[in-house]
Structure formats: C-alpha cells, structure tokens
C-alpha positions in Angstrom: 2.4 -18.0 -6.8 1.9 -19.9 -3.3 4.2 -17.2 -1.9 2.9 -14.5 -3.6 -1.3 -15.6 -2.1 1.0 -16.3 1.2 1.9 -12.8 1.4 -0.5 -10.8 -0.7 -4.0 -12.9 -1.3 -5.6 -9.9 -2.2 -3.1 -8.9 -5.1 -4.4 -12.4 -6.3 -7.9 -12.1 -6.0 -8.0 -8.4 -7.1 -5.9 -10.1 -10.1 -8.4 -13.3 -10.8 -11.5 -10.5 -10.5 -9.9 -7.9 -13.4 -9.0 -10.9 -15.4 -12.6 -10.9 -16.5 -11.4 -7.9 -18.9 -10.1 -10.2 -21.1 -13.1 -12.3 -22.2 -14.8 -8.7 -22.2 -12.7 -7.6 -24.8 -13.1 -10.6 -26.7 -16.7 -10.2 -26.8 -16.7 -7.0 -27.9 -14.2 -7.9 -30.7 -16.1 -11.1 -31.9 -19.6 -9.6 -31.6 -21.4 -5.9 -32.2 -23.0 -4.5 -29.6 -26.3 -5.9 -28.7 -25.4 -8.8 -31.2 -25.7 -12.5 -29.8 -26.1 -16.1 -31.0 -28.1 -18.4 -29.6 -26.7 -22.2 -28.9 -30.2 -23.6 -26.9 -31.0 -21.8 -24.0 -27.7 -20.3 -23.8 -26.7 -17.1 -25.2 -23.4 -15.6 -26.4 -22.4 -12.2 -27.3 -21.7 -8.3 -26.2 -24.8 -7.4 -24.4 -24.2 -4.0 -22.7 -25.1 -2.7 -19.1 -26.1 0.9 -19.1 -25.4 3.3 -16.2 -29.0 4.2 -15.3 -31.0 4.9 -12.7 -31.3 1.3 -10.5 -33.2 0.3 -7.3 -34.4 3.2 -4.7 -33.5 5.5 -7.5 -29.7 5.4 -7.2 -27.4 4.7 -10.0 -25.0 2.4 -10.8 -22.3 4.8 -10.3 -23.8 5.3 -7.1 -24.2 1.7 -6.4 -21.3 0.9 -7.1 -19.5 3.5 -4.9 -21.5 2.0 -2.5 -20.5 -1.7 -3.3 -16.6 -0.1 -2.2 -17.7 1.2 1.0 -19.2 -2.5 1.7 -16.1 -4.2 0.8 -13.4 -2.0 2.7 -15.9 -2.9 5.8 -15.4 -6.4 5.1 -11.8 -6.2 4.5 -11.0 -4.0 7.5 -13.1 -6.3 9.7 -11.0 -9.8 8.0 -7.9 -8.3 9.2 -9.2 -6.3 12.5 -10.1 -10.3 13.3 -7.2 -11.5 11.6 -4.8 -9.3 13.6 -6.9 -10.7 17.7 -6.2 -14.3 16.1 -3.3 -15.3 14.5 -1.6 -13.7 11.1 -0.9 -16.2 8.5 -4.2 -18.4 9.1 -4.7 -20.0 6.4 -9.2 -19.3 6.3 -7.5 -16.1 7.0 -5.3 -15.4 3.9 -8.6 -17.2 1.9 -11.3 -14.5 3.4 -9.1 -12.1 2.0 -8.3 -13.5 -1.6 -12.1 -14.0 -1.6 -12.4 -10.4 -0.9 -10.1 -9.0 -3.4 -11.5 -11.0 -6.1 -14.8 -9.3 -5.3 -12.7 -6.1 -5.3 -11.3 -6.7 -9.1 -14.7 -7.4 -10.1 -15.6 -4.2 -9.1 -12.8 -2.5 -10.1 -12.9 -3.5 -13.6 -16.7 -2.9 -13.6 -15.9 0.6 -12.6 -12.9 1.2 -15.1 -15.3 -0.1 -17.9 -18.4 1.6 -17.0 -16.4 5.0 -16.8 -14.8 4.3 -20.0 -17.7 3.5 -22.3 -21.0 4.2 -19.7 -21.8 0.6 -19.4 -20.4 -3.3 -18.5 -20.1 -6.1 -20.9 -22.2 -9.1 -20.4 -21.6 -11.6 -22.6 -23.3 -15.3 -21.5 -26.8 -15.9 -20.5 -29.6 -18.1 -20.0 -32.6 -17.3 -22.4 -35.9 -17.8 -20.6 -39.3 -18.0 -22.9 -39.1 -14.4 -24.7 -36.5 -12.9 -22.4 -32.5 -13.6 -21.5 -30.7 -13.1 -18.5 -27.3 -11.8 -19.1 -24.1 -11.9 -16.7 -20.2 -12.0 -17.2 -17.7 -14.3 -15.6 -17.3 -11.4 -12.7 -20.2 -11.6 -12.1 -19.9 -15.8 -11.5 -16.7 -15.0 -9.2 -18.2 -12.5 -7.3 -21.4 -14.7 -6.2 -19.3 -17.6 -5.9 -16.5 -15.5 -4.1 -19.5 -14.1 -1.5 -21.2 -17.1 -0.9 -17.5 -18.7 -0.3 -16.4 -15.8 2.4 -19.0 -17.2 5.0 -17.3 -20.9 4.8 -13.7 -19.1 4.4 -14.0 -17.1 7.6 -15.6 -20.5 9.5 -12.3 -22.2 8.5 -10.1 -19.6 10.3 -12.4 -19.7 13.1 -12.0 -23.3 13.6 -8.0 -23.0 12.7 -7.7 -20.3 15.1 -9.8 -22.5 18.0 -7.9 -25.5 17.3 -4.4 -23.6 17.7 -5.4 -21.7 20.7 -6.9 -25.0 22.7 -3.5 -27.0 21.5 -1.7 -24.2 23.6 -3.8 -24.2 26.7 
C-alpha cells in the first residue's frame, strides 16, 4: 500500500472516495427509501438526493460537471507545482491523495445519481422538526478540502527546507 500511495496517491484517494458505495448499498438494503430510525438526534437510514434544479438554477447534473472542471484545475495546478519543486514530496503525494479522494466522491455520486436519479444519504443530525442528511463522502470530501490547504503548506515548507539545505 505505501508503494502503491508512493507512486499513485490518487488511485488511493479516488479508491477511499468510491468506497462510500458500500455503506450506500447497505443502506439501501437495510432500510426503504425515505425510511429512517431515530437513535437521539441522530438519524439513520436511506434518505435519497434527487437530481433537481439547485442554486442559480443549475442542476445537480450540472453542478456536478462543474465540481470536475474544479477538481482537474486543482489537480493540474498540484502537479504544475509539483513538477517547479521537487517530484516525490511528500505534502506533494498528500495534495494529491486529498484530491482523488474528493474525485471518488464525485465519481461515485455521479455513477449513482445516473443510475437511479439521486445519492444516498444515510446519517444525519435531526434539528427541532427538520434533519440534515449527509453520507460518509460527503465527511471525506469536507474533511479532504479543508486538509488540501495544510497538505499543500507542508510541501511548501518540504520543498523550502530542501532547496535552502542546497544553497
């Protein structure tokens, strides 16, 4: 596996984000659609995402093809800054697991959402006389994102400590 991330990070990420597919199925095996049980405030079951019309009238087909475009920026500018400083750092090789994690998740939301016209949600927080629902994507993609920023800091740092060591 440590060979595998040294060579291929994003194989791994894009494999930790579509692994998500299983607990998907098992909700949707385990529960009906719409069906949930209640354990406090938190809530289990197969709540469904429709494709609909989303924010600035787009939908989620839309937003999602979108989403792509965003993340094939972000990877081409990893390894544009990857190739000026050195291969093989390892913030480097991170930034770019962390991106093909975020790239599984959307992947797999994709796959699903043109399979069946909607994602699985299946945990969430009730609130008073509502619930918010999410999947464990979407818990790796925010905490993928919010990790990129410290990820690409590290191979800044690892990159400026190698290049003063030189000079």
């Amino acid at each position: 596996m440590k060979e595998l991330f040294k060579h291929h990070p994003e194989l791994v990420g894009l494999l930790l984000g579509m692994a998500d597919a299983v607990f998907r199925a098992i909700a949707a095996i385990v529960f009906d659609p719409s069906e949930g049980r209640m354990f406090g405030p938190i809530l289990v079951g197969n709540v469904h995402h429709h494709n609909e019309i989303r924010a600035f009238g787009l939908g989620t087909m839309t937003w999602f093809g979108i989403s792509a475009v965003v993340i094939v920026l972000m990877y081409a500018s990893v390894r544009f800054a990857e190739h000026l400083a050195k291969p093989g750092n390892a913030g480097f090789l991170l930034s770019r697991g962390l991106i093909g994690a975020v790239g599984g998740v959307l992947v797999l939301n994709v796959l699903e959402s043109l399979a069946t016209q909607k994602v699985t949600n299946y945990i969430g927080v009730i609130h008073g006389t509502r619930f918010t629902a999410i999947n464990f994507g979407d818990l790796l993609l925010w905490i993928s994102l919010a990790s990129l920023v410290p990820a690409l800091g590290m191979a800044f740092a690892l990159y400026l400590r190698d290049y003063l060591r030189t000079s």
